[in-house]
VMD Tcl script that builds the backbone (N, CA, C; Angstrom):
set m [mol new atoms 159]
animate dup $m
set s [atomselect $m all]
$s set {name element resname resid chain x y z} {
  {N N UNK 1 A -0.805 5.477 -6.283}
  {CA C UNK 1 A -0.109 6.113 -5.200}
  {C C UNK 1 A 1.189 5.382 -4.944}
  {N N UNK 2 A 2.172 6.635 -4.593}
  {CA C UNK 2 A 3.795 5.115 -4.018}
  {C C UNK 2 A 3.184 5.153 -2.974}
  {N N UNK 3 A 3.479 3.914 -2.012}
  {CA C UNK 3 A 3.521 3.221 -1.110}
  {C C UNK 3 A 4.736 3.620 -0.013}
  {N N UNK 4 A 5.453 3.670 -0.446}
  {CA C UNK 4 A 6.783 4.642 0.431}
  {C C UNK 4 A 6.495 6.129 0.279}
  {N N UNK 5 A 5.966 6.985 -0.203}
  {CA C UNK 5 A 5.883 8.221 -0.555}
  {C C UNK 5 A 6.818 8.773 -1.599}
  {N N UNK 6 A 7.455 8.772 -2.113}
  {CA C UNK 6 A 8.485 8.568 -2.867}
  {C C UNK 6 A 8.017 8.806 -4.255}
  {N N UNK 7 A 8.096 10.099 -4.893}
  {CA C UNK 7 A 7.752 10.103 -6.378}
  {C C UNK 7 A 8.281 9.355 -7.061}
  {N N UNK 8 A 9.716 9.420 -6.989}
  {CA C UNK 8 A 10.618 9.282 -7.793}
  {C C UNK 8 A 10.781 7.480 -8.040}
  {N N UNK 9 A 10.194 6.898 -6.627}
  {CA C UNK 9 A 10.294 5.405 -7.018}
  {C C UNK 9 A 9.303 4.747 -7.636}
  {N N UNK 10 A 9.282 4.385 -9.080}
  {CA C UNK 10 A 8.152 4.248 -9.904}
  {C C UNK 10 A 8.121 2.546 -9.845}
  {N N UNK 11 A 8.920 1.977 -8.636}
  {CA C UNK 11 A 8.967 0.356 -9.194}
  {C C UNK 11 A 7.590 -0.111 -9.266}
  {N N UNK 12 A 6.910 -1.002 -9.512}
  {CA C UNK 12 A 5.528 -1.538 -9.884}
  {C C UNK 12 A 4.939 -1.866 -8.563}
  {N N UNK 13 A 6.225 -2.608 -7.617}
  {CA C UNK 13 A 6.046 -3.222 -6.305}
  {C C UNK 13 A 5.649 -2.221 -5.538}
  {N N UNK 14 A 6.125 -0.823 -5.650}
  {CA C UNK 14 A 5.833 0.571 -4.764}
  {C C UNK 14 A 4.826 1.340 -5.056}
  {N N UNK 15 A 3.926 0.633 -6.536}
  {CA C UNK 15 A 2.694 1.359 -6.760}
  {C C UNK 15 A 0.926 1.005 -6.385}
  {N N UNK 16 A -0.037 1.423 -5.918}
  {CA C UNK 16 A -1.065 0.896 -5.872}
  {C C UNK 16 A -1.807 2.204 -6.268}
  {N N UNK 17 A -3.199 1.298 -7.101}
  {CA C UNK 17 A -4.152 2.457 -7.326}
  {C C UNK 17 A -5.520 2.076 -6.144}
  {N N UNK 18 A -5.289 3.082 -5.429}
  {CA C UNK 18 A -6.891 3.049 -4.567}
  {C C UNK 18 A -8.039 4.247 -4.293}
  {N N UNK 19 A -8.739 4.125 -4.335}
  {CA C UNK 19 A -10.294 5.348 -4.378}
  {C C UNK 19 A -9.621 5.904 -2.997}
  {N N UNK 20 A -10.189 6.793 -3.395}
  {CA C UNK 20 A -9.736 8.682 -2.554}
  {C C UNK 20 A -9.844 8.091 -0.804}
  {N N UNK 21 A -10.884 6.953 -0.163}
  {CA C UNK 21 A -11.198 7.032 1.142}
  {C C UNK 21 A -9.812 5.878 1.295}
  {N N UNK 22 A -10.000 5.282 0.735}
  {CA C UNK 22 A -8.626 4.068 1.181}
  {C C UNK 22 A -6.884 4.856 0.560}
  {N N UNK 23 A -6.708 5.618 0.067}
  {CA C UNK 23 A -5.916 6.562 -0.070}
  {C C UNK 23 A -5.547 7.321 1.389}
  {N N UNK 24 A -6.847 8.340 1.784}
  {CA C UNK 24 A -6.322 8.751 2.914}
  {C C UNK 24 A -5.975 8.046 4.074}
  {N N UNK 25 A -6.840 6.427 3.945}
  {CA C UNK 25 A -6.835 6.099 5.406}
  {C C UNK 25 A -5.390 5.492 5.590}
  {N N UNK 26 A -4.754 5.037 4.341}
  {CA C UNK 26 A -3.447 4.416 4.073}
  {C C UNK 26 A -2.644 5.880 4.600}
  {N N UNK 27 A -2.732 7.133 4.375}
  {CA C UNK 27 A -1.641 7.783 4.525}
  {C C UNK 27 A -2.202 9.003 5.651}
  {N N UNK 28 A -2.699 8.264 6.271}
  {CA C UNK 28 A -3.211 8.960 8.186}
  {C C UNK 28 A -1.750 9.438 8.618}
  {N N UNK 29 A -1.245 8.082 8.751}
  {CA C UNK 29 A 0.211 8.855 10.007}
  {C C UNK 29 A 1.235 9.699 9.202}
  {N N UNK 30 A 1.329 9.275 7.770}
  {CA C UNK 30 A 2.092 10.487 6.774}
  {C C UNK 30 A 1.679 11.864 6.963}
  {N N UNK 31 A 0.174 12.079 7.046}
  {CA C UNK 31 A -0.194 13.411 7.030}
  {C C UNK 31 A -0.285 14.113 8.350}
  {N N UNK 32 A -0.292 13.449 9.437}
  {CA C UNK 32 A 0.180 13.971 10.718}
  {C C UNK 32 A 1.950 14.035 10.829}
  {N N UNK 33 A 2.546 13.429 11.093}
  {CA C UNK 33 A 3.812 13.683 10.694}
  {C C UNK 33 A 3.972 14.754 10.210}
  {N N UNK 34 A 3.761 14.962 8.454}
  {CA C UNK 34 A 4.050 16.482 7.461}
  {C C UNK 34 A 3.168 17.318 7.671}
  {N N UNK 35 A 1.911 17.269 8.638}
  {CA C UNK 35 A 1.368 18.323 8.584}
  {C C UNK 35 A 2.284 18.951 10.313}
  {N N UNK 36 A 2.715 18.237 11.210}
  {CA C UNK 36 A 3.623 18.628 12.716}
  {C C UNK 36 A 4.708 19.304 11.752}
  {N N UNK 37 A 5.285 18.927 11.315}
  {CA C UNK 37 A 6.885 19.532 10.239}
  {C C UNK 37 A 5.945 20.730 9.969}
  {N N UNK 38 A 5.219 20.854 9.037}
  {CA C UNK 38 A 4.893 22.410 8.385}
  {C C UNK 38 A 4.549 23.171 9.651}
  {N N UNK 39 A 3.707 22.951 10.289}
  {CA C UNK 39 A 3.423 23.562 10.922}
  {C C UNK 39 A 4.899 24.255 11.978}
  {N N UNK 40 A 5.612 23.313 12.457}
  {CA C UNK 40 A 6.590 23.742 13.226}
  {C C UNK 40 A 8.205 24.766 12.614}
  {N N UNK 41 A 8.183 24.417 11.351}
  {CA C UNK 41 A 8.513 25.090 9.842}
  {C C UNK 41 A 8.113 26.720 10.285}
  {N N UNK 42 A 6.532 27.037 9.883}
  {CA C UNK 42 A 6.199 28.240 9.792}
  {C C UNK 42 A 6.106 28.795 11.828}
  {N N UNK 43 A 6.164 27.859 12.523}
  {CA C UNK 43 A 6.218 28.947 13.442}
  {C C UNK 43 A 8.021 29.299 13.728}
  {N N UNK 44 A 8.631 28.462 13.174}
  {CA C UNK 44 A 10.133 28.510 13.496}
  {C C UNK 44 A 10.452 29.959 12.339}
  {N N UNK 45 A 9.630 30.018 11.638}
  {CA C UNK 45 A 10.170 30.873 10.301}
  {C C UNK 45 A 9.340 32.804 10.813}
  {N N UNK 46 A 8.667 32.286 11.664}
  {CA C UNK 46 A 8.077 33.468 11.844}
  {C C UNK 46 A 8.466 33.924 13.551}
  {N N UNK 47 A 9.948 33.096 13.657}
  {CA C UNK 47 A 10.572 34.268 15.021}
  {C C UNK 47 A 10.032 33.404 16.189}
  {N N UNK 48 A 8.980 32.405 16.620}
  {CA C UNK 48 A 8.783 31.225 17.050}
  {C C UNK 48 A 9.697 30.824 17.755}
  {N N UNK 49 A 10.221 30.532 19.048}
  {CA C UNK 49 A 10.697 29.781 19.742}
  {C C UNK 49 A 10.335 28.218 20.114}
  {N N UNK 50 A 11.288 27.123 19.738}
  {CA C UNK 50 A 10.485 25.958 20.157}
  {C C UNK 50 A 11.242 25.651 21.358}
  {N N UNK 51 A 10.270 25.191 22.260}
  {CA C UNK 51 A 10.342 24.277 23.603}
  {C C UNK 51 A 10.371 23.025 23.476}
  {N N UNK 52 A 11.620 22.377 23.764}
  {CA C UNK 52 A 11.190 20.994 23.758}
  {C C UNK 52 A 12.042 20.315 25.005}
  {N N UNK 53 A 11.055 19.406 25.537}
  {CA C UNK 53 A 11.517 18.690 26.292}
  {C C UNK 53 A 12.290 17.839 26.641}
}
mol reanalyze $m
mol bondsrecalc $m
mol representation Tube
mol addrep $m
């Protein structure tokens, strides 16, 4: 897995291999983050008004 998220950075220092449960638990706040973006993406794309405070 990169460590920054980052395909494209293949340095050795930015790579680790870990089993599927230490994988997700490493990339918890990544997938909240990109899953708020998609989500706010498709309601913006489907006529969606956002409110923000």
């Amino acid at each position: 897995m990169h460590l920054d998220h980052t395909p494209e950075n293949c340095d050795p220092a930015n790579l680790r291999a870990m089993c599927q449960g230490c994988h997700l638990y490493y990339d918890q706040d990544h997938h909240v983050r990109t899953r708020a973006e998609a989500r706010r993406t498709a309601l913006e794309a489907s006529g969606q008004l956002a409110f923000e405070l």
